[in-house]
Backbone bond lengths (Angstrom), bond angles and torsions (degrees), N, CA, C in turn:
res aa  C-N    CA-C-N  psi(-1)  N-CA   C-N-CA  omega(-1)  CA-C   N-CA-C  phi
1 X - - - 1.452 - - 1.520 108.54 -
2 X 1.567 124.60 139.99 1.316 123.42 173.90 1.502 99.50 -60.02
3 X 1.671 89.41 164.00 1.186 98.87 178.99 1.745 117.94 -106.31
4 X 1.531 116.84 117.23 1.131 124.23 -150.27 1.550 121.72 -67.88
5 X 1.158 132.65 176.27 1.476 135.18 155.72 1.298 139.91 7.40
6 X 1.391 157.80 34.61 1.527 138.42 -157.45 1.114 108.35 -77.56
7 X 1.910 91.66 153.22 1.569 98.17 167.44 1.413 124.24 -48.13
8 X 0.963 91.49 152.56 1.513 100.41 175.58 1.585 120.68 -96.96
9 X 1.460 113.06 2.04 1.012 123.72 175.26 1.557 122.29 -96.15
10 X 1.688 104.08 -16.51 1.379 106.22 174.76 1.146 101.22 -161.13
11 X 1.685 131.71 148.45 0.857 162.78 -173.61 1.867 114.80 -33.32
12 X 1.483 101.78 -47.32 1.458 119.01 162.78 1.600 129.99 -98.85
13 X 1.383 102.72 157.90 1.627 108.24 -156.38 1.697 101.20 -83.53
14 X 1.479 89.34 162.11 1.922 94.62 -161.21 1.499 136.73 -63.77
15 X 1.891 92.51 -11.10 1.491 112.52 -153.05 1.735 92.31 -126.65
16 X 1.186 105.21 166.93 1.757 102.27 179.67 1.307 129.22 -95.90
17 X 1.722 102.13 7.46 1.263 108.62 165.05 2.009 119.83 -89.99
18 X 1.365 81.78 -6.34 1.797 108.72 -176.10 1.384 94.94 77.26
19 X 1.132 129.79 62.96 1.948 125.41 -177.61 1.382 70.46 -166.08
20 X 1.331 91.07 145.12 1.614 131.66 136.85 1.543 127.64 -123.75
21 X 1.167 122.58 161.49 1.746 127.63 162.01 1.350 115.88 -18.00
22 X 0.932 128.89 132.47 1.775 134.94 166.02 1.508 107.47 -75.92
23 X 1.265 141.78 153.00 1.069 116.08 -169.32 1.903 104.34 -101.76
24 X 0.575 120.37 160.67 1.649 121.54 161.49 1.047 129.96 -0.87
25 X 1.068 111.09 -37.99 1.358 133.76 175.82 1.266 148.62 -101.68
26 X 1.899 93.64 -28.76 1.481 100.40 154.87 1.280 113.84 -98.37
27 X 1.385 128.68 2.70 1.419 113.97 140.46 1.357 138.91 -66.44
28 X 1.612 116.35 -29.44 1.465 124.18 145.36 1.989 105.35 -23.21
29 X 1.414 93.28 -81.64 1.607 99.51 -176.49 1.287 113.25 -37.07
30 X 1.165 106.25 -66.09 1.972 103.76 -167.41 1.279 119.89 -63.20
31 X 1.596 108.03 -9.16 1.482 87.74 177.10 1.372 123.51 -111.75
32 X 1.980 110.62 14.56 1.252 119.38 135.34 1.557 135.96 -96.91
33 X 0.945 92.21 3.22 1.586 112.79 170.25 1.673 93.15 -73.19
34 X 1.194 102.73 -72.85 1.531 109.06 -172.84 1.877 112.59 -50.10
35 X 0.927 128.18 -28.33 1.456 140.89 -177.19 1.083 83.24 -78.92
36 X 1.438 160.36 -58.72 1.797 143.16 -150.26 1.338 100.51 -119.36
37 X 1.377 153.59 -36.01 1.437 141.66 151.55 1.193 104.63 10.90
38 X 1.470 139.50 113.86 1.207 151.38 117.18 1.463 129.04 -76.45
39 X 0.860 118.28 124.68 1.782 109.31 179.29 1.765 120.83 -70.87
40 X 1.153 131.32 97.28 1.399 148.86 -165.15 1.305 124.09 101.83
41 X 1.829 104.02 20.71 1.459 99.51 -177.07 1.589 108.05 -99.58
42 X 1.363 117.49 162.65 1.637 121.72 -165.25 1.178 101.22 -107.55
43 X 1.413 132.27 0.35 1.424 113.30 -157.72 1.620 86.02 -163.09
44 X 1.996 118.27 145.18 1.195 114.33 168.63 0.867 125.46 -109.28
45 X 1.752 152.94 94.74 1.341 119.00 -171.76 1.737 125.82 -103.07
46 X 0.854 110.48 157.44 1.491 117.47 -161.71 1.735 107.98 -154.55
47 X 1.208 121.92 166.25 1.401 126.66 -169.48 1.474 112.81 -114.43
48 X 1.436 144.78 125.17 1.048 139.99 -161.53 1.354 98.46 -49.89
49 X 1.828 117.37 -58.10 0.957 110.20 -178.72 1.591 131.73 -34.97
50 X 1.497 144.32 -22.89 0.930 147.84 -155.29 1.553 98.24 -97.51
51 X 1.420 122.22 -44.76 1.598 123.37 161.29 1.668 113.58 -36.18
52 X 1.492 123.14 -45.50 1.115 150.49 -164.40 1.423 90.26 -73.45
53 X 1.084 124.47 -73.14 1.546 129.55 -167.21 1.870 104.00 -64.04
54 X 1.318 114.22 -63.78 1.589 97.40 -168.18 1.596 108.76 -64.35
55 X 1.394 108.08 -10.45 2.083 97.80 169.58 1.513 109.46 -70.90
56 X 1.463 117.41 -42.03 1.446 111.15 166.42 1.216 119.50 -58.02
57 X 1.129 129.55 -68.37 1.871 135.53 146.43 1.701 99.44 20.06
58 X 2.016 106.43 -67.13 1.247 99.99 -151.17 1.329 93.83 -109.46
59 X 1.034 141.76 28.20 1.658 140.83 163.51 1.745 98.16 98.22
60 X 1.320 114.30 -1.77 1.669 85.71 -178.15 1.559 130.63 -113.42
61 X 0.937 107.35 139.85 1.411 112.50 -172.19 1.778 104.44 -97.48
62 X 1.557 105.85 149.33 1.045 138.46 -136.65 1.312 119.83 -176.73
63 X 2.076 120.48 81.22 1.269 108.59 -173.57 1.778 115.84 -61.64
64 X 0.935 142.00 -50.24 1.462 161.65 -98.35 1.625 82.33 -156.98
65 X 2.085 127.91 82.72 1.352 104.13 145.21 1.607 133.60 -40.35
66 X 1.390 124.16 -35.10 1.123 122.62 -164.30 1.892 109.89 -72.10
67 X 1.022 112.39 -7.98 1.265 127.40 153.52 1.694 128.35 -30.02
68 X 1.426 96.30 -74.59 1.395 113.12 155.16 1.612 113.89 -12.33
69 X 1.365 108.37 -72.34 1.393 99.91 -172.62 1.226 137.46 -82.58
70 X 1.785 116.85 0.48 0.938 120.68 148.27 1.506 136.86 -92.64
71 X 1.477 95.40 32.47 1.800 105.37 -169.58 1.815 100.60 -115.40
72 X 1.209 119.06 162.30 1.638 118.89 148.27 1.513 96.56 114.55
């Protein structure tokens, strides 16, 4: 599992597993990341549309996919 979020207030993460929550958004990501993941592949491809669909999937709305990647 990536390794999630730290405070930003100190050097170590907030919780005692050193993880916190992904936010909304980088769960969007990972769970098309995770759908095309190949092991030794260099490159991911995926369809905007599919960003579009697993935010509906999870209740969130989101005019502007390209959003996504400037969030988190």
């Amino acid at each position: 599992m990536p390794k999630r979020k730290q405070n930003r207030d100190s050097d170590q993460d907030t919780d005692s597993n050193e993880t916190q929550d992904l936010s909304q958004y980088d769960e969007v990501i990972l769970e098309v990341f995770l759908n095309h993941y190949r092991e030794g592949a260099d490159r991911l491809v995926f369809r905007k549309d599919e960003l579009a669909e697993t935010c509906r999937k999870r209740g969130i709305t989101i005019r502007n996919i390209p959003d996504i990647y400037r969030r988190g």
